[in-house]
N, C-alpha and C positions, 0 to 999 in steps of 0.2 A: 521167541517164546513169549518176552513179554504184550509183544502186540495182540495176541490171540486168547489172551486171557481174558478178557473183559469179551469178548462175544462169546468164550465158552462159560464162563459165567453167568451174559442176559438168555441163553439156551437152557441152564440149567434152571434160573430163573423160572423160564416158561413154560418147561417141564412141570417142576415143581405146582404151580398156579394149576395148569391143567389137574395137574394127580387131584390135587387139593380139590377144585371144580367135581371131578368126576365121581370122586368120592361122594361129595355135598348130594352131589344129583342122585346115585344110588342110594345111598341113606331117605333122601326126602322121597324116593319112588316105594322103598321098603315099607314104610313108614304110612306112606299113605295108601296101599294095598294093603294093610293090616288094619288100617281105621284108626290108626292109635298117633295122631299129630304129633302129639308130645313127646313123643319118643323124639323124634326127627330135631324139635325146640331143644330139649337138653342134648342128644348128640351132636349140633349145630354150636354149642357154648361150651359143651366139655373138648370138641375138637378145635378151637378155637386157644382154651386153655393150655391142649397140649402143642400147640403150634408155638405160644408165649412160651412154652416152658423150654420146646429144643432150639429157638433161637436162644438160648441164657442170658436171659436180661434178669435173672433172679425172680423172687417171688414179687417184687413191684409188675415186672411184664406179663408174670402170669398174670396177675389181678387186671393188668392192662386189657390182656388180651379177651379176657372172660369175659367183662363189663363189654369191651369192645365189640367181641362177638354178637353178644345180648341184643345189643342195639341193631345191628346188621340185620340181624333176627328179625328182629322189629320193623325191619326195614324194609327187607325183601323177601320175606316170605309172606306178606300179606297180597303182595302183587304176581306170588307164583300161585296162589293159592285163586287165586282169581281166574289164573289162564288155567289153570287144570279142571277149574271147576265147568267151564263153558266148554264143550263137545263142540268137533266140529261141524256138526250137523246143524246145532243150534247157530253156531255162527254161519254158516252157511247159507241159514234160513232168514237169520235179519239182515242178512247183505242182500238181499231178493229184497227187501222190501221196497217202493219207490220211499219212503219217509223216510229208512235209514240212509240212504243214498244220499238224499239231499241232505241229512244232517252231516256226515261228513264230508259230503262237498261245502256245507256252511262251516264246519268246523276247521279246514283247510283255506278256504278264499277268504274268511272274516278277518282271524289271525294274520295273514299274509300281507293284506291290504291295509292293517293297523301296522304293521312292522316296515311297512314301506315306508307310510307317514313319520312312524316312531323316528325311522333314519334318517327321512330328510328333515327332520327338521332338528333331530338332539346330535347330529354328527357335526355341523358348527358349530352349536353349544357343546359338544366336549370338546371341540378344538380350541375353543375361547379358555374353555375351565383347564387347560393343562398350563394354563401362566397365572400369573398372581397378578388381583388386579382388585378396586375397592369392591368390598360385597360379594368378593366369590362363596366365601361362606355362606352366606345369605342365600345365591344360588344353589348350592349345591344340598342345602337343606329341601330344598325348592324340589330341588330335582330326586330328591329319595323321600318327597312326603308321601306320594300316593304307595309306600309300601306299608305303610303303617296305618293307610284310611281302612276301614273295615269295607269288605267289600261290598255289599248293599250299600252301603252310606256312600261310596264313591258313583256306584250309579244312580243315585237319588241324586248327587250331585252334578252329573254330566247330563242327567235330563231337565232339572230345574234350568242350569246355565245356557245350555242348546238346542233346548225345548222349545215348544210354543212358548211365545214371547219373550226366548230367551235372546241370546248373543247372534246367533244364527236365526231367524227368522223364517226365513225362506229353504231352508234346508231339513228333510224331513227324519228326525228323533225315533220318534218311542216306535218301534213294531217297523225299523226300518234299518239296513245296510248303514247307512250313513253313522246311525245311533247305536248300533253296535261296533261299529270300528271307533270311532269315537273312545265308546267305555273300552273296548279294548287298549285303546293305546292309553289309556289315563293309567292302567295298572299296569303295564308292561313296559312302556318307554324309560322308565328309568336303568332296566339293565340293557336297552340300548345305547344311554347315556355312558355308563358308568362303563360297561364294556370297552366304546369306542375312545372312551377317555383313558383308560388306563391303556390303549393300545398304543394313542398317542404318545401316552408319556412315557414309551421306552425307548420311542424314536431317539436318537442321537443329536443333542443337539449341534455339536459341533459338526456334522454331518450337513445338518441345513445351513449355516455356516460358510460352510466350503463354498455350497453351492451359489451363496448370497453371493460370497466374494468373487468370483467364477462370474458374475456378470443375468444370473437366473434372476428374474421377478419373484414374488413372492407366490404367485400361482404357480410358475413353471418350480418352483424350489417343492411346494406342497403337492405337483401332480407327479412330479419326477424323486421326490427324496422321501417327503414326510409321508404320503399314502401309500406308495408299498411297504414301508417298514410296517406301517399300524395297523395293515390291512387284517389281519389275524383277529385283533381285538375287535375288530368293527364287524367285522363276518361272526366271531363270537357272541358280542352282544345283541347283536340282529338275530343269531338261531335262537339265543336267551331267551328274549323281547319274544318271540313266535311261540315258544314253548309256551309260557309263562300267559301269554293272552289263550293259548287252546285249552291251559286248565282253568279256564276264568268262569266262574259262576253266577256269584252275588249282583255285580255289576250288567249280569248281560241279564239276569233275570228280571230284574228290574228295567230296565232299556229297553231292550228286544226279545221278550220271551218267546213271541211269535215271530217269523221276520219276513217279511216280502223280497224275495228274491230273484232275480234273472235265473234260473238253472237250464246251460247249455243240454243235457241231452233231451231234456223237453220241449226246447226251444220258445221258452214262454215264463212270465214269473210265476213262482209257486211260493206257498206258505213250507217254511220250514222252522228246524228248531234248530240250535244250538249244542251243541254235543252235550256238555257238562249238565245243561238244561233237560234234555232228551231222556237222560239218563236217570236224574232225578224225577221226571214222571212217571217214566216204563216204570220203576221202581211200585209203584201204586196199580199198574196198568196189566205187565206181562214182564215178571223176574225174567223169564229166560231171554228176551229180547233186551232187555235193560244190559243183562252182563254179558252177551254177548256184541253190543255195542262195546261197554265199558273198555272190552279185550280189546276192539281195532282201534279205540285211542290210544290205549295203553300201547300196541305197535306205532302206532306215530310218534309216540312222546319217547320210545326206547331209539326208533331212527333218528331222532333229532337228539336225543343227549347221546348218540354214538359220535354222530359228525362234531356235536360239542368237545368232543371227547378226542377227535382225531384233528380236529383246529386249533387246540390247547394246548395238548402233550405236549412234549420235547421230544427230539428225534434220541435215537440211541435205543430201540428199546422199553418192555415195559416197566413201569417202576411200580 
């Protein structure tokens, strides 16, 4: 008996979640067949309230739960509100288009191609940063500053540095592939860093150890011990690092707002935009192509915080 109580529990668990989900989803359908959002807003936080109140955590969990909900609120019903507002007609229509095409084939290959880069070159440096050594501070500052540059100002910065006459000379910048992976990975690489570092440091060290002793080199001990254990964090921070450069704006507006690109089904280079970028012109040009774009990022960015989400968890179960 006792062994079977904890899967009929994660079942109840799951149960529970769905009711809770299915509920959410009627309410917000009711709500918005009637025109009256608000309804849906306060039904979303008073149910939220009574959720704090039959787990009994007393009136701190309700108060938890309520504020808690609020923000949820806050959270994702701006991005339901978004998919319900686009038809699928309209989306339909701007996926016909050759320019929407090539922006999400540039919004997919740009991304991709910065997160290559991001990994090969931040997956040694988080292998160096999981030991103590002089100035890792120093480093690691290094490596979480581009989160806090404002993002214009970081591509103001990668095309002054890699620009005409900058660092890279011979390599073409502004209104070019190069110059947007670039700004990409300037704002992205650190949660490839930070990822593959913290994947590192759960490895075992006595594990590596073993293996030292055992007669392995230090490569064969990191290709056979330390990279499958890390391998999670490093695959984690790599989806991070892609996400994270496909919602990038400031930086690529600045850098590449136009970009010359190879597009296979053309078989020739063509001018395209940028997603984030795309998005904010339709906006001036044709609302209903703008948020029906907006939507097919918004499915890429929900496929990549799923697999985020299925690389992270812990087995057993949802929590």
């Amino acid at each position: 008996m006792v062994a079977v109580r904890p899967a009929a529990s994660s079942v109840g668990r799951r149960v529970l979640v769905l009711a809770v989900a299915a509920v959410q989803v009627a309410a917000f359908l009711v709500a918005d067949a009637l025109g009256r959002p608000t309804l849906y807003v306060v039904f979303a936080v008073v149910s939220a309230a009574c959720l704090g109140a039959l787990a009994d955590r007393g009136a701190f969990g309700v108060v938890a739960a309520c504020l808690g909900g609020a923000l949820l609120v806050a959270l994702v019903y701006p991005l339901v509100t978004l998919v319900t507002v686009a038809s699928p007609e309209s989306v339909l229509a701007a996926l016909a288009r050759p320019d929407v095409r090539r922006t999400l084939y540039l919004s997919v290959y740009g991304p991709l191609l910065a997160t290559l880069l991001a990994c090969l070159l931040g997956v040694p440096l988080a292998l160096l940063l999981r030991r103590d050594f002089a100035g890792r501070p120093v480093v690691e500052a290094l490596v979480d500053l581009p989160l806090v540059v404002p993002h214009s100002v970081a591509g103001l910065a990668v095309l002054l540095a890699f620009g005409e006459g900058g660092a890279l000379p011979s390599l073409p910048v502004l209104g070019a592939v190069p110059g947007l992976v670039l700004a990409l990975t300037f704002v992205s690489a650190p949660y490839a860093v930070n990822g593959a570092r913290e994947g590192f440091e759960t490895v075992d060290r006595d594990a590596e150890r073993a293996a030292r002793s055992l007669g392995a080199s230090r490569f064969e001990t990191f290709r056979r011990v330390t990279a499958p254990l890390a391998v999670r964090g490093v695959l984690s921070g790599a989806v991070l690092s892609w996400a994270r450069a496909v919602s990038e704006y400031g930086a690529v507006a600045v850098v590449a707002y136009n970009v010359t690109v190879f597009y296979p089904p053309a078989g020739e280079r063509v001018q395209a935009m940028f997603g984030s970028v795309f998005v904010v012109r339709e906006l001036d040009v044709n609302f209903d192509a703008a948020v029906a774009v907006a939507v097919c990022l918004l499915a890429v960015c929900v496929v990549v915080f799923l697999v985020v989400r299925a690389l992270t968890r812990e087995t057993g179960g949802w929590r």
